[in-house]
C-alpha positions in Angstrom: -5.6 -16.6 5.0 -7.8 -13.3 5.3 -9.4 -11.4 7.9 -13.1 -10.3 7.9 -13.7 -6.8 7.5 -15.9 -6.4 10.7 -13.1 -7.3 13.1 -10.9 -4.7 11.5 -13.4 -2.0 11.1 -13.8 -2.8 14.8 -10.0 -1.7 16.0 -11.1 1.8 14.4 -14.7 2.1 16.7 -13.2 4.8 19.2 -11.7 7.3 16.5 -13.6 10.2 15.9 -16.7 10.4 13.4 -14.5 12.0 10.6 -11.9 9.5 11.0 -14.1 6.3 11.5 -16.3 7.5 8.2 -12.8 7.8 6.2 -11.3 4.5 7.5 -15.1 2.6 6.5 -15.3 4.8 3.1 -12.1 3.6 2.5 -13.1 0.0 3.4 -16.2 -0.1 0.7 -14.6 1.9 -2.0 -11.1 -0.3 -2.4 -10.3 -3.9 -2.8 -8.5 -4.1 0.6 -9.4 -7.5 1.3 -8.6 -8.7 -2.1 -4.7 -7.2 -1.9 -4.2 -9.1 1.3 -5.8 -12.4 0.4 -2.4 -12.6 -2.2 0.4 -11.4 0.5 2.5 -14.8 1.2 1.5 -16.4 4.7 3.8 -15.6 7.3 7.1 -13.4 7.3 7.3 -9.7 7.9 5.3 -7.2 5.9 6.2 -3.2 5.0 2.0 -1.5 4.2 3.9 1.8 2.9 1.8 4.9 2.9 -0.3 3.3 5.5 -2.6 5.9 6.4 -5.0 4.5 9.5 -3.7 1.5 8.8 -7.1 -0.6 7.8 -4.9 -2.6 5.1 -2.0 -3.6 8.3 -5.4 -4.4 10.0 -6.3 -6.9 7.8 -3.0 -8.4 7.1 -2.3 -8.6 11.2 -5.8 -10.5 11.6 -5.8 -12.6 8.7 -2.3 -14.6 10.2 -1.2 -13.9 13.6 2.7 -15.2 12.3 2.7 -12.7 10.0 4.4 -8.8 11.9 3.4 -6.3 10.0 5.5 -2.6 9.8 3.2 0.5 8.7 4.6 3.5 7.6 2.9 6.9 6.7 4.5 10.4 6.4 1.5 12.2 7.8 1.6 11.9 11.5 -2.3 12.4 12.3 -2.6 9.4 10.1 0.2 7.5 12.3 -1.7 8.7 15.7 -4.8 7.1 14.6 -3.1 3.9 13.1 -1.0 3.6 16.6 -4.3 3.6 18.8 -6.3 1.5 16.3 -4.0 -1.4 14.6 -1.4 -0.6 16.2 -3.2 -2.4 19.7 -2.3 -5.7 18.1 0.9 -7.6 19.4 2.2 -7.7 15.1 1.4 -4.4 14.1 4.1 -1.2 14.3 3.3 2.1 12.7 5.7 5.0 12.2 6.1 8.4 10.8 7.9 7.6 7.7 8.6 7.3 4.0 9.9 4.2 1.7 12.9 5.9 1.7 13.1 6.3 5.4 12.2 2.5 5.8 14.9 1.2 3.4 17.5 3.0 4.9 17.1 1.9 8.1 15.9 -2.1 7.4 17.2 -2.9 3.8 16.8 -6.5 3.0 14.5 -7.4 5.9 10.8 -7.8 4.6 9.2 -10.7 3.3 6.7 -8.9 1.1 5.8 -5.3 0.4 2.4 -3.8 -0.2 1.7 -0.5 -1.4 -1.5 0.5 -1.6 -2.8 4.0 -3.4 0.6 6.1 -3.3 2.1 6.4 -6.3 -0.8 8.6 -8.1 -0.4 10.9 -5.3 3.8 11.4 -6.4 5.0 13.4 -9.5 5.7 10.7 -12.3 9.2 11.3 -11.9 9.2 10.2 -8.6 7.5 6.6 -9.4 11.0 4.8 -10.8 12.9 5.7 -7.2 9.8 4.9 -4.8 9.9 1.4 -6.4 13.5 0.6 -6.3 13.3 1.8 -2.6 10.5 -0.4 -2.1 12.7 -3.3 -4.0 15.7 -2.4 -1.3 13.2 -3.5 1.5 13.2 -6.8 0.2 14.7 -10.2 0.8 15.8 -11.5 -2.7 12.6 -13.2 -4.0 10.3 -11.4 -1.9 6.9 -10.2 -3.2 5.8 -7.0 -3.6 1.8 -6.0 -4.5 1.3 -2.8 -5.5 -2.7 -1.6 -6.0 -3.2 1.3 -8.0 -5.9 3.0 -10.1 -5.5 2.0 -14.0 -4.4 4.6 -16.4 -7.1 3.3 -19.2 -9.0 6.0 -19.9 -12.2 5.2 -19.1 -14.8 6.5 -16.9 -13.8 5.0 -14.4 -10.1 6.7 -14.7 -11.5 10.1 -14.8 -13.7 9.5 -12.0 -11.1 7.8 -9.5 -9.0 11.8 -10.8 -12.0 13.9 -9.8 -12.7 12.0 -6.7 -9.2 12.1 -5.4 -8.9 16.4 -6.4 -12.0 16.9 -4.2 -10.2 14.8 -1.0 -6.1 16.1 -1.6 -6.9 19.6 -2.9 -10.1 20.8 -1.4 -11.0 18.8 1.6 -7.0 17.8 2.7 -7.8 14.2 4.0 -4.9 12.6 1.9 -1.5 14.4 1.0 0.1 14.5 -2.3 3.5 15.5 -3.5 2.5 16.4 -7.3 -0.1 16.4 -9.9 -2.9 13.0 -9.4 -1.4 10.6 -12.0 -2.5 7.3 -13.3 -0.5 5.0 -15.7 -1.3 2.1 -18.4 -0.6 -1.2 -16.7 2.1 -1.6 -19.5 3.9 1.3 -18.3 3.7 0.0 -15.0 4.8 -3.4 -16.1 7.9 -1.5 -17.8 8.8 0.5 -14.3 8.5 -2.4 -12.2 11.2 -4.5 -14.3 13.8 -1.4 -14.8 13.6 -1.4 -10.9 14.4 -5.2 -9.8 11.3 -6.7 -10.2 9.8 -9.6 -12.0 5.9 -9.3 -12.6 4.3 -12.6 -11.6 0.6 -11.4 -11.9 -1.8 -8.2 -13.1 -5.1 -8.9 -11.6 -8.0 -6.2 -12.7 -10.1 -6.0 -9.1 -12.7 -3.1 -10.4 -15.5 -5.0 -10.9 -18.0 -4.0 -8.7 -16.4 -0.5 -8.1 -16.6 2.8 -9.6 -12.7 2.8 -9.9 -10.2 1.2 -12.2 -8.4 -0.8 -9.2 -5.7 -2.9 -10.4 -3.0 -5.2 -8.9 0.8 -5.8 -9.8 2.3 -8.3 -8.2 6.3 -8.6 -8.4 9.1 -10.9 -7.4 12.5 -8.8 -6.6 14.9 -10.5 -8.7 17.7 -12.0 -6.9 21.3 -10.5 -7.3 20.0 -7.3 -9.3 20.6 -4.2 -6.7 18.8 -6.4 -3.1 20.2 -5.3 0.1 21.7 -7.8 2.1 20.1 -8.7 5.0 21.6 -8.0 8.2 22.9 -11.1 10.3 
């Protein structure tokens, strides 16, 4: 199931003009819809590095069974994700990190989506962010992770100037390194040395002026999963 993008734009109407042009920019420039059309029906749902929280929107509105748990370690982002998204009866956003998160519920989501983080960490950071993320999980549970391709196309350096103009010179987003992207086979490699089983690369740029692609994994059962708590 998947939500229209008007009803979710429309949880974001009172926010300031700055923030309501970022949230709809960020609606027409990414694949949003396209990420939550593949999360599993149902179950609970970490969006880490939620931001405003447009993807939780969709995910919320597109199957009412389905809670969905944002987290964001910028707390402006949080405020406007709380009074937007966070009005519906299955969303919760929180300050936090996916380490933060997997401390404190290991083993208790259904499916984790990350959408546009790991470019803004230092490559060395990539390897641990995902083996957190895999700790969130139920064994078997899903993760889909949507980045920018590493190909080096047009498109690649493009989606790097774009993204120095909004971290370095105009501060929207926050970044804890240099802007990185990787070749899917690198992600491919990263995602398997941290748990994971890839089920499913699926090249959403057509149409837009960056390289968006989409890894979906399986955690693997019995290799490093939390148990869930009774």
């Amino acid at each position: 199931m998947n939500a229209p993008l008007a009803p979710a734009l429309a949880l974001f109407s009172h926010l300031p003009l700055s923030e309501r042009f970022h949230v709809h920019a960020r609606a027409f420039s990414a694949p949003l819809e396209a990420v939550a059309s593949r999360v599993p029906s149902g179950g609970t749902v970490a969006d880490v590095g939620c931001g405003h929280g447009l993807l939780s929107a969709l995910l919320a509105l597109g199957d009412s069974r389905r809670i969905v748990h944002g987290v964001d370690p910028d707390p402006r982002k949080i405020e406007w994700a709380r009074s937007g998204p966070g009005r519906l009866p299955n969303v919760k956003a929180e300050v936090g990190t996916v380490e933060s998160l997997a401390e404190r519920l290991p083993g208790q989501f259904d499916a984790v989506v990350v959408s546009d983080v790991l470019y803004l960490l230092p490559a060395e950071r990539w390897s641990g962010f995902l083996r957190e993320a895999r700790r969130l999980l139920r064994p078997g549970g899903r993760l889909l992770l949507k980045e920018a391709e590493g190909d080096r196309s047009w498109k690649h350096y493009k989606c790097l100037a774009q993204e120095v103009v909004m971290v370095k010179l105009l501060g929207r987003t926050k970044a804890g390194g240099a802007l990185v992207l990787q070749p899917r086979e690198a992600m491919e490699a990263l995602l398997r040395q941290a748990g994971f089983t890839p089920r499913e690369t699926v090249e959403l740029g057509t149409g837009y002026s960056t390289p968006h692609i989409l890894y979906v994994a399986e955690a693997t059962a019995g290799d490093g999963a939390a148990s869930s708590a009774p």
